[in-house]
C-alpha positions as CSV (number, residue, x, y, z in Angstrom):
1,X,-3.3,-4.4,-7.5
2,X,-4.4,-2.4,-4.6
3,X,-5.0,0.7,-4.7
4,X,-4.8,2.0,-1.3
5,X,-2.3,4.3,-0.3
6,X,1.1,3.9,1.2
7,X,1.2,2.9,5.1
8,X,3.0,0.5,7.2
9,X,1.4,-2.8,6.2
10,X,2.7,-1.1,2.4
11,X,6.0,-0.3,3.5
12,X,6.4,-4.1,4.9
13,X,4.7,-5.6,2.0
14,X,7.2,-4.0,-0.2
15,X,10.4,-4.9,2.4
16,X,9.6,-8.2,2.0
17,X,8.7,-8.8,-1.3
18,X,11.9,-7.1,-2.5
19,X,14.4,-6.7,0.2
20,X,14.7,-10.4,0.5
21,X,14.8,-10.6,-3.2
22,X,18.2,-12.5,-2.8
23,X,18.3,-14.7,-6.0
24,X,18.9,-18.0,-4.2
25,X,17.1,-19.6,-1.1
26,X,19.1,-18.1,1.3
27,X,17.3,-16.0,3.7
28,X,17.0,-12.6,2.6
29,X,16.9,-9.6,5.1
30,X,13.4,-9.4,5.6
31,X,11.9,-12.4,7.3
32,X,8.7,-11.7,8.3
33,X,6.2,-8.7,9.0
34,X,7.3,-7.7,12.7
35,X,11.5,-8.4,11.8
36,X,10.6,-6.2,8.7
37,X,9.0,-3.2,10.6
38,X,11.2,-3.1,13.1
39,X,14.3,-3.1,10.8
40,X,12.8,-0.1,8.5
41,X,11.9,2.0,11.9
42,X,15.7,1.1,12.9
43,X,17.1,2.3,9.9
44,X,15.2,5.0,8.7
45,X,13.0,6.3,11.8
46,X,9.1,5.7,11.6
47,X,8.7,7.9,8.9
48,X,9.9,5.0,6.8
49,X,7.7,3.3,7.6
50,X,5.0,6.0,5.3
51,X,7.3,5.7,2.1
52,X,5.6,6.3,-0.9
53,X,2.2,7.8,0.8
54,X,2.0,10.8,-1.5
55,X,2.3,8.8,-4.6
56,X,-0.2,6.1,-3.2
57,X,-2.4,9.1,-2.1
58,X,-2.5,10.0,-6.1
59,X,-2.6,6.5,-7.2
60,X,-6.0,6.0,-4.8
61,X,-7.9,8.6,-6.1
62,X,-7.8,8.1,-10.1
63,X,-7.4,4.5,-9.2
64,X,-10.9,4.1,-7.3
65,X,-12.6,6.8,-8.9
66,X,-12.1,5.1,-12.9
67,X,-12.6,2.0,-11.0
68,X,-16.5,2.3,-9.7
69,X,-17.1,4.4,-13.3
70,X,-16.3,1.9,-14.8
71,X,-18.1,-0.6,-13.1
72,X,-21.7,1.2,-13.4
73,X,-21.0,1.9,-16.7
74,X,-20.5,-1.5,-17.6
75,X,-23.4,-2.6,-15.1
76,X,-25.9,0.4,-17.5
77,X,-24.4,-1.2,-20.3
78,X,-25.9,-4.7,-19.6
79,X,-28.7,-4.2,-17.4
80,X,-30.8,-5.8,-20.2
81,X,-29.1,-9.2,-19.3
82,X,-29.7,-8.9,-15.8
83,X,-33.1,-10.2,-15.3
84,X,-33.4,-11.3,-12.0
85,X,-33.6,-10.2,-8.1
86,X,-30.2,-10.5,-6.1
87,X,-31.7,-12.6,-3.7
88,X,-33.3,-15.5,-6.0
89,X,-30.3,-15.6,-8.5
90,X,-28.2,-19.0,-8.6
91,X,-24.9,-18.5,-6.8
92,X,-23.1,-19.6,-9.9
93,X,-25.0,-18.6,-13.5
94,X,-24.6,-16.4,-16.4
95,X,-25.7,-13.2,-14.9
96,X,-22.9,-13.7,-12.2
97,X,-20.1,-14.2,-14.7
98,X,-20.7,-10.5,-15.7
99,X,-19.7,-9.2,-12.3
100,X,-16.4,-10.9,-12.7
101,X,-16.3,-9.6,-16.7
102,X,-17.1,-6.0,-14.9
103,X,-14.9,-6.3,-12.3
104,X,-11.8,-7.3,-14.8
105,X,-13.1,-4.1,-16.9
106,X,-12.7,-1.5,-14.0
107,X,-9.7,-3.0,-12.7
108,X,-8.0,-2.4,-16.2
109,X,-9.5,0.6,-16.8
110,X,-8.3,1.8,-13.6
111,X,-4.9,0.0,-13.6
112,X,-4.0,2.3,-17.5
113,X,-5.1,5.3,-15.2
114,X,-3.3,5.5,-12.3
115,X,0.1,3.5,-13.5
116,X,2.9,5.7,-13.4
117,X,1.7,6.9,-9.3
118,X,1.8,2.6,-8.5
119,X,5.5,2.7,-10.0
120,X,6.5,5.5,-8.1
121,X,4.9,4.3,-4.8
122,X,6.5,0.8,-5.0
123,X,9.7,2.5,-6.1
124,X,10.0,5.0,-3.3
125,X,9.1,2.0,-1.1
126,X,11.5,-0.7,-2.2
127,X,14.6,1.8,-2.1
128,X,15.7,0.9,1.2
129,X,19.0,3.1,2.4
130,X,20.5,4.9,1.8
131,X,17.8,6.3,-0.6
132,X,18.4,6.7,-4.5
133,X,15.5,8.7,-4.5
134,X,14.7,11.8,-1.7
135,X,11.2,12.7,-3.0
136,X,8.7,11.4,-6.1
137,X,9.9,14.4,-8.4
138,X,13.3,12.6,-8.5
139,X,12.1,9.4,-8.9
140,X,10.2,10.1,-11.8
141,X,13.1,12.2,-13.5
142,X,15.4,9.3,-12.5
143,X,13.2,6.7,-13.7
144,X,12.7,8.4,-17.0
145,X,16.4,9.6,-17.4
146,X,17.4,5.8,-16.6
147,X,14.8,3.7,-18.9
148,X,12.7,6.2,-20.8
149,X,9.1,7.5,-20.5
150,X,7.4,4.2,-21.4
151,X,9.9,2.0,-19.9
152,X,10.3,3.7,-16.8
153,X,6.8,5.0,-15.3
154,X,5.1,2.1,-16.9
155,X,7.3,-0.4,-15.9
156,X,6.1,-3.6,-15.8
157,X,2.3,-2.6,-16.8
158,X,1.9,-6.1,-19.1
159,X,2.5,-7.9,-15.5
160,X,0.2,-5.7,-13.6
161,X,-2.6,-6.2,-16.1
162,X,-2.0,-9.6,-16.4
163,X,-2.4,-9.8,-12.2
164,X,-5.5,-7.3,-12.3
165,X,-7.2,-8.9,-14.2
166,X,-7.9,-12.0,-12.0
167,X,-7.5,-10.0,-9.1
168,X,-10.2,-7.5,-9.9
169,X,-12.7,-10.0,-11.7
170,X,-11.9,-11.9,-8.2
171,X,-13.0,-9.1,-5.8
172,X,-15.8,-7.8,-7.7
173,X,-17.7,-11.2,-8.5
174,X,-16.6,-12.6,-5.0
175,X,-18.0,-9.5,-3.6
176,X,-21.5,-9.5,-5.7
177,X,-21.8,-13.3,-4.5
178,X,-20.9,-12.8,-0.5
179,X,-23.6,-9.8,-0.8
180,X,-26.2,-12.7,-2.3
181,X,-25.2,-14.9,0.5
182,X,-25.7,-12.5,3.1
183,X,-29.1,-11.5,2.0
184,X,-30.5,-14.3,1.2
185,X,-29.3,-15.1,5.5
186,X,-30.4,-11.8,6.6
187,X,-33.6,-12.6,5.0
188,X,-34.5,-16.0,7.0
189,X,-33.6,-14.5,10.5
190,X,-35.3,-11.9,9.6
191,X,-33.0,-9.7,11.8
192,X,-33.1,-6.3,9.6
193,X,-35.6,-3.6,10.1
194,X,-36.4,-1.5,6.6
195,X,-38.9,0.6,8.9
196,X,-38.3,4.8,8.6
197,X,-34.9,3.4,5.7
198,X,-36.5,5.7,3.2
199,X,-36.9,9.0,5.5
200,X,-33.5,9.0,6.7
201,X,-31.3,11.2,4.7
202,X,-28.3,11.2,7.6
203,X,-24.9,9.6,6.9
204,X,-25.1,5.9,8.1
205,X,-21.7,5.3,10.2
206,X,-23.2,1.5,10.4
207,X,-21.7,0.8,7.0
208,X,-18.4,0.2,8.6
209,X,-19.8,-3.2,10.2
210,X,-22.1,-3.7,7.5
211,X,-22.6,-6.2,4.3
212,X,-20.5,-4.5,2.2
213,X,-17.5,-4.3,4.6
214,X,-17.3,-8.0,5.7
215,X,-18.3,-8.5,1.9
216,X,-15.7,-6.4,1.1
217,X,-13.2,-7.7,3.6
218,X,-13.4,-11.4,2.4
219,X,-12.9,-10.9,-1.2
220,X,-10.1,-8.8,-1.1
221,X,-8.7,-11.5,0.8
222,X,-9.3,-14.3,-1.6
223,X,-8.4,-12.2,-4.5
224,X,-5.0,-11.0,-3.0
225,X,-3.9,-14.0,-1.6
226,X,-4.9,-15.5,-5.0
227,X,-3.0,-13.5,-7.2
228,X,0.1,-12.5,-4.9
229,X,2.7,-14.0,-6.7
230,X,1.8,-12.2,-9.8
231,X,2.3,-8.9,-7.6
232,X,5.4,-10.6,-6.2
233,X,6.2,-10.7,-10.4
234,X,5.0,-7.1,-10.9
235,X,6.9,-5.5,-8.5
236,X,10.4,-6.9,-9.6
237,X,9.4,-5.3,-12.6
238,X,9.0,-2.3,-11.4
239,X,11.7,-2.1,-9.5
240,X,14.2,-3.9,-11.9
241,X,17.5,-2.0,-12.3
242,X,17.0,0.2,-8.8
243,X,19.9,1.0,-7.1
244,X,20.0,-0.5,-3.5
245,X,22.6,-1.8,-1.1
246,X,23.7,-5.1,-1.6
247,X,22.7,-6.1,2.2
248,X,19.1,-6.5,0.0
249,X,20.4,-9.0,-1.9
250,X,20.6,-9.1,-5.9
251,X,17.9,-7.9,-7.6
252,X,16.9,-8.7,-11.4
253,X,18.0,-6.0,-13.9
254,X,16.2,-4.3,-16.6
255,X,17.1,-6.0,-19.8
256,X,17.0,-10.0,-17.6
257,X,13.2,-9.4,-16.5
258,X,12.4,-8.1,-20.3
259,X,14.1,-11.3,-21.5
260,X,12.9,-13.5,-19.0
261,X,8.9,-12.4,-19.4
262,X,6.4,-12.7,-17.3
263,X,6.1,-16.8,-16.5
264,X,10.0,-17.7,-16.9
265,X,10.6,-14.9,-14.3
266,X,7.5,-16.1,-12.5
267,X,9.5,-19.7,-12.3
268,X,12.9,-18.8,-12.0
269,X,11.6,-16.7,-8.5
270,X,10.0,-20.5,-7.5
271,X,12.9,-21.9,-8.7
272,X,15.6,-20.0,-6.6
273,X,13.3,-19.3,-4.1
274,X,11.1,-21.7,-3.8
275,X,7.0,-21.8,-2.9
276,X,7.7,-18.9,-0.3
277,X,9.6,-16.8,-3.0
278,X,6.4,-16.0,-4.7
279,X,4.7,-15.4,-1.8
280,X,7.0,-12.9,0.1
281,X,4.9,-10.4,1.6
282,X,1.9,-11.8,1.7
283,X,1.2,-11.2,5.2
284,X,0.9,-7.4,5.4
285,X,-0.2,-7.1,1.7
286,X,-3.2,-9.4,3.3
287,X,-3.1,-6.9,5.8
288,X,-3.5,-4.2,3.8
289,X,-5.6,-5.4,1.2
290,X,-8.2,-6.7,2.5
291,X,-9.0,-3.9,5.1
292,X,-8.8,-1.3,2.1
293,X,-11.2,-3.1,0.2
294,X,-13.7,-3.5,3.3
295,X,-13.6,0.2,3.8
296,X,-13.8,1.1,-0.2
297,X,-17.2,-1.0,-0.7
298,X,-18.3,0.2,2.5
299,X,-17.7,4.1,1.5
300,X,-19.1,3.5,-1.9
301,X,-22.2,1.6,-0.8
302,X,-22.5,4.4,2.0
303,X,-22.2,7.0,-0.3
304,X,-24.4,6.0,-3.7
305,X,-27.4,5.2,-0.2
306,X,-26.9,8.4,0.7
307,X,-27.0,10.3,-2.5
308,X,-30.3,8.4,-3.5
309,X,-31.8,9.3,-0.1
310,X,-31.2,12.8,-1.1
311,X,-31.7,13.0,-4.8
């Protein structure tokens, strides 16, 4: 699960993953990123197209924060096992596997965190018009009132764990072996100057073209598009039992996605569907995804450089 914020590329993702969510393989009425954007701007102005920023603003910052806690605590926690330099580790060896173990950790740990904010953001997103919902405060009472606490702002959280898992252990040990890859080429050009690195205590804008972000940038590729159709999953859950106009087609309800479960609603979608029913979306969540993680390990990186410059 991403944790960036609501935008555009959100908004789309969202429109097409459930406003063509038509229960048969007819086509729903999202059918592709551009059609989908300019239908939501039609309908609802362009401040449709920002539904759900103020939840995804609160989801990003317990989200990313617990996230990168996690992670160096789990990376103090087995240091002892990590015996060797970056650049001479294998690609694929024990010491690796614990970036993916890490990654899985913080993704979980930051998943239980910021849950309820991911519900509301998808929900706010997926309404459609005419809303059900004018503002997150009514959501959350209406989510509550409908399908209790639990059931309502941690709707579909056995899903979501089950996708972040992968998709975290994914971007995290991708990630650690792209930054190998590019070292170990940065280091027979020889194209890097270290000379006056350790005097400079200025922020370094550079990061934003740097290892991390193209680092960044493919993994959160692979992952996403890896594990999309458990998001495609996750946020039918979420959304099961929402209100909406029947020009979005018919949804799943409440009580058939807890009966179906997480694989028989996983192959009902393919089945009705087909291969591009668990895949709706995947162009703008690509689109968002994998941007947001570029920038996130770019920040970070940028940010734990510049604190050890001036510590």
């Amino acid at each position: 699960s991403s944790s960036s914020s609501s935008s555009p590329s959100s908004s789309a993702a969202a429109a097409a993953v459930l406003g063509g969510a038509q229960r048969s393989k007819t086509v729903g009425k999202y059918r592709g990123v551009v059609q989908a954007l300019t239908c939501v701007v039609k309908e609802e102005g362009v401040v449709g197209l920002w539904r759900g920023t103020v939840p995804g603003l609160l989801l990003t910052i317990p989200y990313t924060a617990v996230q990168f806690f996690t992670l160096e605590t789990f990376k103090s926690a087995t240091a002892k096992y990590r015996t060797r330099n970056q650049i001479e580790r294998k690609i694929f060896d024990s010491e690796r596997l614990l970036s993916f173990v890490g990654g899985a950790c913080a993704g979980v740990a930051a998943t239980a965190a910021s849950y309820p904010f991911d519900v509301l953001r998808t929900t706010m997103a997926a309404q459609g018009v005419p809303r059900q919902y004018p503002t997150m405060l009514h959501a959350a009472r209406g989510l509550v009132a409908k399908r209790g606490v639990l059931g309502g702002m941690y709707a579909g959280i056995g899903v979501t764990i089950v996708e972040i898992i992968p998709y975290a252990a994914l971007q995290f040990g991708l990630y650690d072996i792209f930054t190998t890859l590019y070292d170990r080429a940065d280091r027979a050009e020889g194209s890097r100057s270290q000379a006056d690195t350790g005097r400079r205590t200025k922020v370094d804008w550079s990061y934003l073209a740097s290892k991390p972000f193209l680092c960044g940038l493919a993994s959160g590729f692979i992952a996403k598009f890896a594990t999309h159709p458990l998001d495609v999953v996750k946020k039918r859950y979420q959304v099961a039992g929402l209100t909406r106009s029947s020009s979005y087609g018919k949804g799943f309800g409440v009580q058939e996605v807890a009966v179906l479960g997480i694989l028989k609603l996983l192959s009902r979608t393919m089945k009705e569907e087909g291969l591009h029913g668990i895949y709706k979306g995947v162009t703008p969540s690509l689109l968002k995804s994998a941007p947001s993680a570029a920038i996130t390990f770019a920040m970070y990186s940028m940010a734990l450089e510049y604190i050890n410059k001036v510590s």
